[in-house]
C-alpha positions in Angstrom: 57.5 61.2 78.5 56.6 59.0 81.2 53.5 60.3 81.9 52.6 59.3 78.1 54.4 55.6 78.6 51.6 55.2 81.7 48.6 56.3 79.4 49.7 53.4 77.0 49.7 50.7 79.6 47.0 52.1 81.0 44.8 51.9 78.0 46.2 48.6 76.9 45.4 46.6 80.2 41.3 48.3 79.5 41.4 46.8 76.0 42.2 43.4 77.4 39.7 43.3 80.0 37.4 44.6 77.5 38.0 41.6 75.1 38.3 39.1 78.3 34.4 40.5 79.3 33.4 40.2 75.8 34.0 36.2 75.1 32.0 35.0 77.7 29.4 37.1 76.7 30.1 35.8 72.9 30.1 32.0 74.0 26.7 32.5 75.7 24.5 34.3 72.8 26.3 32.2 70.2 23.8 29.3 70.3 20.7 32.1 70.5 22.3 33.7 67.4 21.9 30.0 65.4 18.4 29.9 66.7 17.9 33.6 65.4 19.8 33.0 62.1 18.5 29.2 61.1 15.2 30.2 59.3 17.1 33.0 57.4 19.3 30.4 56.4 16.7 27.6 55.5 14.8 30.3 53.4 17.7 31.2 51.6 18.4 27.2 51.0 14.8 27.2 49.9 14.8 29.7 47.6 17.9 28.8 46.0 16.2 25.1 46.0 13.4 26.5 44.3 14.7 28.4 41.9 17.6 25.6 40.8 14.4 23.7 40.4 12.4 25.8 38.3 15.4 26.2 36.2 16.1 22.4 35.6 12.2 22.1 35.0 12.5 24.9 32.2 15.5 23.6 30.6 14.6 20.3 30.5 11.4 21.1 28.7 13.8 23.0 26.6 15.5 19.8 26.1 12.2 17.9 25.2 10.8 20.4 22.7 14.6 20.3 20.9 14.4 16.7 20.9 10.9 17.0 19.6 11.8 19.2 16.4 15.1 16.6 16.0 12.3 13.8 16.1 10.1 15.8 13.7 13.1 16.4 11.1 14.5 13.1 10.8 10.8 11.7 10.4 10.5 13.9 7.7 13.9 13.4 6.4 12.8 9.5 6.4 9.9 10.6 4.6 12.2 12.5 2.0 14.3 10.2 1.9 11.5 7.4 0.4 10.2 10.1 -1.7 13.8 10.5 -3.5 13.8 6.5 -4.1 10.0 6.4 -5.5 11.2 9.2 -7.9 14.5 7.4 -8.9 12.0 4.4 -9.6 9.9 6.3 -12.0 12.6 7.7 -13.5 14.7 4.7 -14.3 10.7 3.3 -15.5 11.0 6.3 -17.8 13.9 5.5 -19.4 13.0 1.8 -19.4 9.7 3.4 -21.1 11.3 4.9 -24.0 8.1 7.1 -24.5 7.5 10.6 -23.9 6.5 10.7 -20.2 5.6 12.8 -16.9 5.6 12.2 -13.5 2.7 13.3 -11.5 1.5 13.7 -8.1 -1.7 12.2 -6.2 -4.4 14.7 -5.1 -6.6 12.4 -3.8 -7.9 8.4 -3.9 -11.1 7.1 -4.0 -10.9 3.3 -3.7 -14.5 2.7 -3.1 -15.6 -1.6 -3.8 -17.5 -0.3 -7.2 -15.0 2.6 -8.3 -11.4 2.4 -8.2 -10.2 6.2 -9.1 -7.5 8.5 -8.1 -7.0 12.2 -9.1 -3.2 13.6 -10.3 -2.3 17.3 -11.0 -1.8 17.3 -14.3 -4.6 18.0 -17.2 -5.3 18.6 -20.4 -3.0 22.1 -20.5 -0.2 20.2 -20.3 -1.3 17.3 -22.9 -3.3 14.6 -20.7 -5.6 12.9 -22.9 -8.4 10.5 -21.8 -7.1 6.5 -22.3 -3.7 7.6 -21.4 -1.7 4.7 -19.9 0.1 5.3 -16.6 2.6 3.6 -14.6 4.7 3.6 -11.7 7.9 2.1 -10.7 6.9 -1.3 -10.7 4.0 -1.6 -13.5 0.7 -0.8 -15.1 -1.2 1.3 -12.5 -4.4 2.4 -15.1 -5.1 4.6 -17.6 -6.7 8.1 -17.4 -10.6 8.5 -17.4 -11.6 11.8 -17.3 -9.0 15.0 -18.2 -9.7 18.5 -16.6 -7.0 21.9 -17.9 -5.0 21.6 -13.9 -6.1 17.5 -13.3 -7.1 14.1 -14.7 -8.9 11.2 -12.7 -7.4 7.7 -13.4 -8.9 4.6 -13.4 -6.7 1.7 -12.1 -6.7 -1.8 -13.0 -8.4 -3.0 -9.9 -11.7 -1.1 -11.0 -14.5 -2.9 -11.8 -15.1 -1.7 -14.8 -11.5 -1.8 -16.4 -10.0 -4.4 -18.5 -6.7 -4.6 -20.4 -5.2 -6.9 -22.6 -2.3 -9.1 -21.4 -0.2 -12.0 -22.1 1.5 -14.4 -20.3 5.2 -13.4 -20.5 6.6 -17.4 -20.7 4.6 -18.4 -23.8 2.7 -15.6 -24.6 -0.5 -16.5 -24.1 -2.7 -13.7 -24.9 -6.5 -12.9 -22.3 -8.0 -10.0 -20.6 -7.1 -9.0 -17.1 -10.3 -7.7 -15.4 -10.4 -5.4 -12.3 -12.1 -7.3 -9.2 -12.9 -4.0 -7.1 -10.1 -5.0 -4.5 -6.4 -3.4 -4.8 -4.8 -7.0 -4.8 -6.6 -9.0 -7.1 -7.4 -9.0 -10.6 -9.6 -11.8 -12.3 -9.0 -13.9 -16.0 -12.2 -15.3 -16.7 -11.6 -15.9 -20.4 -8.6 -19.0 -19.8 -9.4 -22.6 -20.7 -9.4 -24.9 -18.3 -6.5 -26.8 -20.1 -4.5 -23.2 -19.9 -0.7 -23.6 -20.0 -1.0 -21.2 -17.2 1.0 -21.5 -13.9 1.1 -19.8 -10.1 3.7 -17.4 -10.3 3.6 -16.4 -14.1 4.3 -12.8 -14.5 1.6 -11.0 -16.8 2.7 -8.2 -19.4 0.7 -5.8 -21.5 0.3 -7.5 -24.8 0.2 -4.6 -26.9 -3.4 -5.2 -28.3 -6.1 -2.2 -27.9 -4.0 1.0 -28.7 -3.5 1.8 -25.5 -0.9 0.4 -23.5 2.4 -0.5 -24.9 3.7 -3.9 -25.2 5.7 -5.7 -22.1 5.2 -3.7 -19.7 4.6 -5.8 -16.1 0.8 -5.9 -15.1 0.5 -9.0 -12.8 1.7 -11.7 -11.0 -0.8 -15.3 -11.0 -1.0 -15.9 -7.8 -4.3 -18.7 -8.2 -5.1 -21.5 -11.2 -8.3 -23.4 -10.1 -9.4 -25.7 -13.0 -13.6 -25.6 -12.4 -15.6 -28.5 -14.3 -16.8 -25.8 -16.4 -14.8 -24.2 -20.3 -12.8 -21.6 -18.1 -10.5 -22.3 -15.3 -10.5 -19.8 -12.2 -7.3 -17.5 -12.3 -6.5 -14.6 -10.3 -3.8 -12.5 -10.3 -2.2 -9.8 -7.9 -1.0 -6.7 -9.6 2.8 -5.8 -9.6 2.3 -1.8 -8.9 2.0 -0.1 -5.8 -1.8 0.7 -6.1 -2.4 1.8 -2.8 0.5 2.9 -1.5 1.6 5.1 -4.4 2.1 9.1 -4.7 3.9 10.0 -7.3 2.5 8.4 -10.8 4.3 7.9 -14.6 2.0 9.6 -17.5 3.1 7.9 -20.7 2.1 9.1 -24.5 2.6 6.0 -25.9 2.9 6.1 -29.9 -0.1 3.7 -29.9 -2.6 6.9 -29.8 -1.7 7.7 -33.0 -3.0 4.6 -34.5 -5.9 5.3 -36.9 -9.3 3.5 -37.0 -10.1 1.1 -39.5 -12.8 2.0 -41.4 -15.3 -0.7 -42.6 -14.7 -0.5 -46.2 -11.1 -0.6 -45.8 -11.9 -4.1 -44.0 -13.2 -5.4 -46.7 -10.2 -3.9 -48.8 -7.4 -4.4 -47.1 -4.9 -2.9 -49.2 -6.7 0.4 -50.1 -4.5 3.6 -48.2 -6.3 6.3 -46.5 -7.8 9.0 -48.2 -5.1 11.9 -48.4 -2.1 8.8 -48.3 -2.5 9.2 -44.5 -1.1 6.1 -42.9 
């Protein structure tokens, strides 16, 4: 029993001179072991660095191509969003027509100084005729040209060739609006000097050629310039959206269904149409 108690206290004095010959060793190779360990360290901070980097670089181009396709819908939401107010405009301008109408799509301009044409996507299969008025939301825009079975060209006011019949809409005077070859301008040529005629005077169809139907806006006078000549020099700008529209108003107006006068029934006025067509 003793002999076991010495072998303890024996064994416990070695462990403490052990641990006592250790820290001074410790204390000196500590600052070698920092030399030792420091690029281990740095590289691990540099990794970590890098890849905390490359993962802010990828998610924040993340972040730019989601803010990119937000961008992208809200401008085309904008653009949906003006599309949905042109086509409440021609609607309420189809009510306001009262005629049998259709509303029909641009597939492509050609605004040219000596031709003034534009092409919509609806033809003959689905009743386009040739002289057909059309509108938009604000006005007269032209009347068809040409009809194909998918497509119809239209002629608009502005073109050189075009006329229409108009009157003034405060005290009905009655002339021809001619197409100038410019989208903002059409001419009167056939106004007397001494014109009641005024700056401002809004211009309606008059009715008169079977083709367009009465009152419908055409023009606003925007010049009177009495010349020393018969005619004063009036221009006037046209009320519809001629160059900014895509979505056009097809109209059958009942004026297609007027019939010709024949010359004999010029000079007899009172004779009916053969079959007592009227």
């Amino acid at each position: 029993m003793c002999l076991a108690a010495a072998f303890v206290l024996l064994a416990t004095e070695q462990h403490g001179l052990v641990q006592a010959a250790r820290t001074p060793f410790a204390s000196a190779t500590y600052p070698l072991q920092q030399i030792v360990s420091t690029p281990v360290r740095l590289g691990q901070q540099v990794i970590e660095s890098v890849s905390s980097y490359t993962n802010l670089v990828t998610e924040n181009q993340k972040l730019r191509e989601e803010q990119l396709l937000l961008k992208t819908k809200l401008l085309k939401f904008a653009a949906l969003e003006q599309e949905n107010i042109r086509l409440r405009g021609l609607l309420d301008t189809s009510f306001k027509v009262g005629e049998q109408v259709s509303i029909a799509e641009l597939l492509s301009v050609n605004l040219v100084p000596y031709e003034h044409v534009v092409v919509v996507n609806k033809g003959s299969r689905l009743g386009v005729h040739a002289g057909q008025p059309v509108f938009d939301a604000n006005g007269v825009v032209g009347q068809v040209l040409r009809v194909g079975p998918y497509s119809a060209e239209v002629m608009l006011i502005t073109d050189p060739n075009h006329a229409i019949p108009v009157q003034v809409n405060r005290n009905g005077l009655r002339t021809l609006a001619l197409g100038t070859g410019r989208t903002d301008r059409l001419a009167l040529p056939y106004l007397s000097s001494n014109a009641d005629i005024q700056v401002g005077d809004l211009l309606v169809t008059s009715g008169l050629g079977g083709v367009f139907p009465y009152g419908y806006p055409v023009a606003t006078v925007t010049d009177v310039a009495p010349q020393k000549t018969a005619f004063a020099k009036v221009s006037a700008a046209p009320v519809a959206q001629l160059d900014r529209n895509r979505e056009l108003l097809l109209v059958w107006s009942d004026s297609r269904s007027i019939p010709r006068i024949a010359p004999e029934q010029e000079q007899h006025p009172n004779t009916l149409p053969a079959n007592g067509d009227r």
